[in-house]
MARTOR-460746 format. One record per residue (C-alpha): residue number from 1; residue in one letter; x negated, y, z. Coordinates in steps of 0.25 Angstrom, whole numbers, plus 5000, padded with zeros to 4 digits. Last residue first. Layout:
! residues N
<marnu->NUM, kegu->a, px->X, py->Y, pz->Z>
...
//
This chain:
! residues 134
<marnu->134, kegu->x, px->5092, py->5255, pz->4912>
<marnu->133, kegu->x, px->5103, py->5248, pz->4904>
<marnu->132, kegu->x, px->5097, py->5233, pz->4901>
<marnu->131, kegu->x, px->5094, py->5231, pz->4916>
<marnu->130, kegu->x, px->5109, py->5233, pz->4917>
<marnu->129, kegu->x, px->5114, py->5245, pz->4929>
<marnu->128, kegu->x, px->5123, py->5239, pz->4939>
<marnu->127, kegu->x, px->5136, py->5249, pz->4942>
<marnu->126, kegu->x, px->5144, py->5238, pz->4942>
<marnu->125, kegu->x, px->5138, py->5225, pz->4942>
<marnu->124, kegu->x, px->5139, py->5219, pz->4929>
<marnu->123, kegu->x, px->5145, py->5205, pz->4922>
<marnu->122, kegu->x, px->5155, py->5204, pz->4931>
<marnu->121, kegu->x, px->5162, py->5189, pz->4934>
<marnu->120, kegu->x, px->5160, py->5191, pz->4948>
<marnu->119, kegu->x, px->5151, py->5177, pz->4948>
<marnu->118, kegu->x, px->5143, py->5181, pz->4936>
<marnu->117, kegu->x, px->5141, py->5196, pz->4941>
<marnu->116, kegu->x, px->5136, py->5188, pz->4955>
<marnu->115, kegu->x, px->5129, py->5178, pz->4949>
<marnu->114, kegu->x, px->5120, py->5189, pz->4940>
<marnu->113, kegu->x, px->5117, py->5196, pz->4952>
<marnu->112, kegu->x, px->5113, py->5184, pz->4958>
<marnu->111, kegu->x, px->5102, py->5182, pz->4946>
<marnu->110, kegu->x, px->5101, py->5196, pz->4947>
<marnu->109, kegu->x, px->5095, py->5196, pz->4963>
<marnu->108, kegu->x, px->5086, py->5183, pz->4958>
<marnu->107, kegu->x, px->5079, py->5191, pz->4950>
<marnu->106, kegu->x, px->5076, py->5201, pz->4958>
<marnu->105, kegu->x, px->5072, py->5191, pz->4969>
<marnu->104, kegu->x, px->5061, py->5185, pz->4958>
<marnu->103, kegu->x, px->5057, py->5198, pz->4953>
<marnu->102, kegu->x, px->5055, py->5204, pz->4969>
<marnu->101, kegu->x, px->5046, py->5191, pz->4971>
<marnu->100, kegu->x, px->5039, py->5192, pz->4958>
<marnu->99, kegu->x, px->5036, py->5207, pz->4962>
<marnu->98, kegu->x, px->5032, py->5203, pz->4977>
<marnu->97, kegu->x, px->5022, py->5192, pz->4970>
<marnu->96, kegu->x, px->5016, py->5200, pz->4959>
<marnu->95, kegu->x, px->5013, py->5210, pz->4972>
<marnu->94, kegu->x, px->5005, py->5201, pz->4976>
<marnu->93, kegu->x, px->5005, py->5195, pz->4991>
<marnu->92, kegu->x, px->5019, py->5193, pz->4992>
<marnu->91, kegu->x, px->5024, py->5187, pz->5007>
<marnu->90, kegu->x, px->5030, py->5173, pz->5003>
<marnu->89, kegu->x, px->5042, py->5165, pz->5004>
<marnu->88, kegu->x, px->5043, py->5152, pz->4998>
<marnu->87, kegu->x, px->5034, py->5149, pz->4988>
<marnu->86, kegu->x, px->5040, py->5139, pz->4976>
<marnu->85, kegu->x, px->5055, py->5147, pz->4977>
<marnu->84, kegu->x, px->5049, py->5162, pz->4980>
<marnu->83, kegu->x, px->5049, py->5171, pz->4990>
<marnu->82, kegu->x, px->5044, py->5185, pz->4993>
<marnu->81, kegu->x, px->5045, py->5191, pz->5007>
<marnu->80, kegu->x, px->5043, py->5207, pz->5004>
<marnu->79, kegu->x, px->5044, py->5212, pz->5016>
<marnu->78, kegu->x, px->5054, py->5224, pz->5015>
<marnu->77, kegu->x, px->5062, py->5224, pz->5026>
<marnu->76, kegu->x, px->5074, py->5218, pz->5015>
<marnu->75, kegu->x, px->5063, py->5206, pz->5014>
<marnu->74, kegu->x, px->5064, py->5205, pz->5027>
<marnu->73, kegu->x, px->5076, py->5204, pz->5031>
<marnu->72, kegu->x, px->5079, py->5192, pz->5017>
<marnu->71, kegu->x, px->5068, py->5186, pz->5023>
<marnu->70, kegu->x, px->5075, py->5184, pz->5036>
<marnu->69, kegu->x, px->5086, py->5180, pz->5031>
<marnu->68, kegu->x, px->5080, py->5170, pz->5023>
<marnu->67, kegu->x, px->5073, py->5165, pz->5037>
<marnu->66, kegu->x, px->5086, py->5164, pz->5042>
<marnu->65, kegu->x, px->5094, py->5157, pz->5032>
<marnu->64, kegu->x, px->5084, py->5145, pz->5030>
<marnu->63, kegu->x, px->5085, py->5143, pz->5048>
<marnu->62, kegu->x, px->5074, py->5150, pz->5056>
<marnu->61, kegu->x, px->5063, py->5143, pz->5064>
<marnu->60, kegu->x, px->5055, py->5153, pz->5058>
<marnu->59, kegu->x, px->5041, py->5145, pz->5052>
<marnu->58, kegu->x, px->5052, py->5134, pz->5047>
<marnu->57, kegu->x, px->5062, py->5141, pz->5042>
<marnu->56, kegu->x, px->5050, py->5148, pz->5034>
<marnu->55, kegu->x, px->5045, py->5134, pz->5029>
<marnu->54, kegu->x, px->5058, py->5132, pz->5025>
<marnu->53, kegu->x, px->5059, py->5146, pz->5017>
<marnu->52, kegu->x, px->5046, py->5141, pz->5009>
<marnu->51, kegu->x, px->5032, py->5149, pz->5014>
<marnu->50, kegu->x, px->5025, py->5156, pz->5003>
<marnu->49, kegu->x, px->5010, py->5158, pz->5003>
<marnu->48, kegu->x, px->5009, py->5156, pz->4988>
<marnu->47, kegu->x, px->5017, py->5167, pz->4987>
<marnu->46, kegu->x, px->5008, py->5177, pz->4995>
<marnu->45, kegu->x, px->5007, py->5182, pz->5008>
<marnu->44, kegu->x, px->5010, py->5175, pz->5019>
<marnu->43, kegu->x, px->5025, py->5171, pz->5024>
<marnu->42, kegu->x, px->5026, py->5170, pz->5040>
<marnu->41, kegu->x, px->5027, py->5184, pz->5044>
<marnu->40, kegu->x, px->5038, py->5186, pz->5033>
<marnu->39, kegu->x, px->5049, py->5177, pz->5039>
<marnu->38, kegu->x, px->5051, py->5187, pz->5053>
<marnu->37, kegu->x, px->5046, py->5198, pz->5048>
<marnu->36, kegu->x, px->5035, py->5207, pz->5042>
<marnu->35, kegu->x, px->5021, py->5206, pz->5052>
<marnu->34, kegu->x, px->5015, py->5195, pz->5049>
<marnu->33, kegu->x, px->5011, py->5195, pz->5033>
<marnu->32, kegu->x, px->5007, py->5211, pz->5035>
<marnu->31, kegu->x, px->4997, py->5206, pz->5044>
<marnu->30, kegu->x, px->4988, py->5216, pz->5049>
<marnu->29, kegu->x, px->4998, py->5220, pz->5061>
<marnu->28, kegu->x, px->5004, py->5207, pz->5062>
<marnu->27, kegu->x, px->4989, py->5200, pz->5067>
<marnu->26, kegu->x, px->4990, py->5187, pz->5059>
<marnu->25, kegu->x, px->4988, py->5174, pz->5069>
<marnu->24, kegu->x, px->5001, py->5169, pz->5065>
<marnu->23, kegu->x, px->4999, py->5168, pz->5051>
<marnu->22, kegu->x, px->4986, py->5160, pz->5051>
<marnu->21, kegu->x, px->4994, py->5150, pz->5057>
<marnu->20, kegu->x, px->5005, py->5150, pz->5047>
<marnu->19, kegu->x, px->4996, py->5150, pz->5037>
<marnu->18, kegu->x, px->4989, py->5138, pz->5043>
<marnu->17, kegu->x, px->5004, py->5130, pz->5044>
<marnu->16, kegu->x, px->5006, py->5134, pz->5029>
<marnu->15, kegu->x, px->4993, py->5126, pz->5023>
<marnu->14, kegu->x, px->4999, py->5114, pz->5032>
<marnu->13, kegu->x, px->5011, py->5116, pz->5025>
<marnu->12, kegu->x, px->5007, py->5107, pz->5011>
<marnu->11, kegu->x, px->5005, py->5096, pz->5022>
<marnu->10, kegu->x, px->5018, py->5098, pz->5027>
<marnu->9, kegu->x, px->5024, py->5085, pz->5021>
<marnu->8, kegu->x, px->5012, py->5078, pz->5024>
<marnu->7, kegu->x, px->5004, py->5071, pz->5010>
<marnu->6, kegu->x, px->5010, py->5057, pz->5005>
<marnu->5, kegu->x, px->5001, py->5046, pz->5009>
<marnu->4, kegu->x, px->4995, py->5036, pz->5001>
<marnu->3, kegu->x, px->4992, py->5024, pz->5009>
<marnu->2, kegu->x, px->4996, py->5013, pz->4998>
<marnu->1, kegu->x, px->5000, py->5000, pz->5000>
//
């Protein structure tokens, strides 16, 4: 029979523990990563830093809801959480990944947009300037 041993389930976290443990020995007052909110001051800058909403539920103790309340707060308080589908949620550390975090939301918000007219049966929200007219 063979031995061969499938890797730990949290092997690929190990890396993340460490960050975690570097993270709370920052000083807040030098450490603009520490200092935002409750959700922000685990994330780290940089996409490929990006911590998934479970891994966040984790680190808080809060329920899925919470933590995306959370964000939502602190986004609106100007802390510019990004996110993304492969990364998680990530602290930008170029201004290439704020603006394709801003585009992604952006295009997201017509894509409801779009829902909404569809559902109400309206082609155009009134008093809405087209893209096409400016």
């Amino acid at each position: 029979m063979s031995k061969k041993r499938n890797a730990r389930r949290d092997a690929a976290t190990s890396k993340r523990a460490e960050m975690e443990t570097s993270r709370a020995g920052r000083d807040p007052h030098t450490d603009s990563t520490t200092w935002h909110g409750p959700v922000s001051r685990f994330l780290a800058k940089g996409q490929e830093n990006g911590l998934h909403l479970r891994e966040l539920v984790r680190l808080t103790g809060w329920s899925t809801r919470e933590v995306r309340r959370q964000i939502h707060i602190e986004r609106r308080q100007h802390v510019p959480i990004c996110s993304d589908s492969k990364s998680g949620y990530y602290l930008p550390s170029t201004p290439q990944e704020r603006a394709a975090c801003v585009r992604s939301m952006r295009h997201r918000a017509c894509e409801i947009l779009a829902a909404a007219r569809a559902i109400e049966g309206d082609t155009e929200i009134e008093g809405q300037v087209a893209m096409f007219d400016v």
